[in-house]
C-alpha positions as CSV (number, residue, x, y, z in Angstrom):
1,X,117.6,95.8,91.9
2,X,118.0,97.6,88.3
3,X,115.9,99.7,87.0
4,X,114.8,97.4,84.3
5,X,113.9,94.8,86.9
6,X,111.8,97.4,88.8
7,X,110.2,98.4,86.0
8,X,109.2,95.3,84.3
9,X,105.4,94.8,84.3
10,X,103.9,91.3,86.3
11,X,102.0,90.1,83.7
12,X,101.6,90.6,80.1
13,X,98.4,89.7,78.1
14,X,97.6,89.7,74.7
15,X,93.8,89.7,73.3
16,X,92.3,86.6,72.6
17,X,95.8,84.7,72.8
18,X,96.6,84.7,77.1
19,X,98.4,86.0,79.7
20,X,102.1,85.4,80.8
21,X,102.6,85.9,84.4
22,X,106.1,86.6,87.0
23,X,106.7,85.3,89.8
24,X,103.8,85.8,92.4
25,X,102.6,85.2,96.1
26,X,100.1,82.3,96.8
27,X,97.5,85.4,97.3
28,X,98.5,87.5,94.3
29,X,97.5,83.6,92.7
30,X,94.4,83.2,94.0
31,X,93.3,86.7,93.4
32,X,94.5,86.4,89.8
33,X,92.5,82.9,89.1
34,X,89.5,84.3,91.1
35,X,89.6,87.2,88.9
36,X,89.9,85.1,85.4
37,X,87.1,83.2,86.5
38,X,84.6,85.7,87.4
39,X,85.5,87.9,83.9
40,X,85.5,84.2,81.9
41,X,81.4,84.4,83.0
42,X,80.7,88.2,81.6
43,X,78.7,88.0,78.3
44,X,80.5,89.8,75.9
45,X,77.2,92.0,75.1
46,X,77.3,93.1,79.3
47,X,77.3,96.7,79.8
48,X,80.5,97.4,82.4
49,X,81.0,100.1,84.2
50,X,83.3,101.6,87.2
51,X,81.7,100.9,91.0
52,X,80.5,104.0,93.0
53,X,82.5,105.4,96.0
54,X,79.2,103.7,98.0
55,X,79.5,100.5,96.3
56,X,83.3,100.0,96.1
57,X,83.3,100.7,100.6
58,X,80.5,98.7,100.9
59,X,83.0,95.6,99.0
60,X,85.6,96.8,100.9
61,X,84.0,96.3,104.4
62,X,82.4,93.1,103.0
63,X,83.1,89.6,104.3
64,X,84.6,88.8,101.2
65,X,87.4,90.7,101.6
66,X,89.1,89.4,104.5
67,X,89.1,86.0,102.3
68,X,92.6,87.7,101.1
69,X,94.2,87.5,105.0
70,X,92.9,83.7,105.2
71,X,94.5,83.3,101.8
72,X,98.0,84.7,102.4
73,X,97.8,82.5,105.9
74,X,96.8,79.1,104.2
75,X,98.9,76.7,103.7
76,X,97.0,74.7,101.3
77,X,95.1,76.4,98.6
78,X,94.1,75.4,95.2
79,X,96.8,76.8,93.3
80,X,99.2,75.9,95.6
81,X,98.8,72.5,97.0
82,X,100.5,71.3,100.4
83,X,103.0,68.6,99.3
């Protein structure tokens, strides 16, 4: 691998225009569209802030989180449809 190819970014966005993606897993997918939809429902006036250390482990041990291993393991997802 070059060093340009390891240093090239996997996605690129621009304000109000998009977001160009790389190549990607089927979980890197579903994680990505999972996370445009939830930020498509913000209000743009919603105050935003970082998670404390007792809020971002109690996500982490939540069930939520081990939707990413059933993900990874599917063979059928909505993104990536069996054929």
């Amino acid at each position: 691998m070059s060093a340009v190819t390891a240093l090239a970014p996997a996605s690129l966005s621009w304000k109000e225009e998009g977001v160009i993606v790389s190549a990607m897993t089927r979980a890197e997918g579903e994680m990505l569209l999972g996370l445009a939809e939830v930020v498509r429902r913000i209000d743009v006036e919603a105050n935003i802030r970082y998670l404390t250390q007792a809020e971002l482990t109690s996500v982490l041990n939540a069930e939520a989180y081990r939707y990413r291993g059933l993900v990874e393991n599917s063979e059928d997802t909505p993104l990536f449809p069996a054929p």
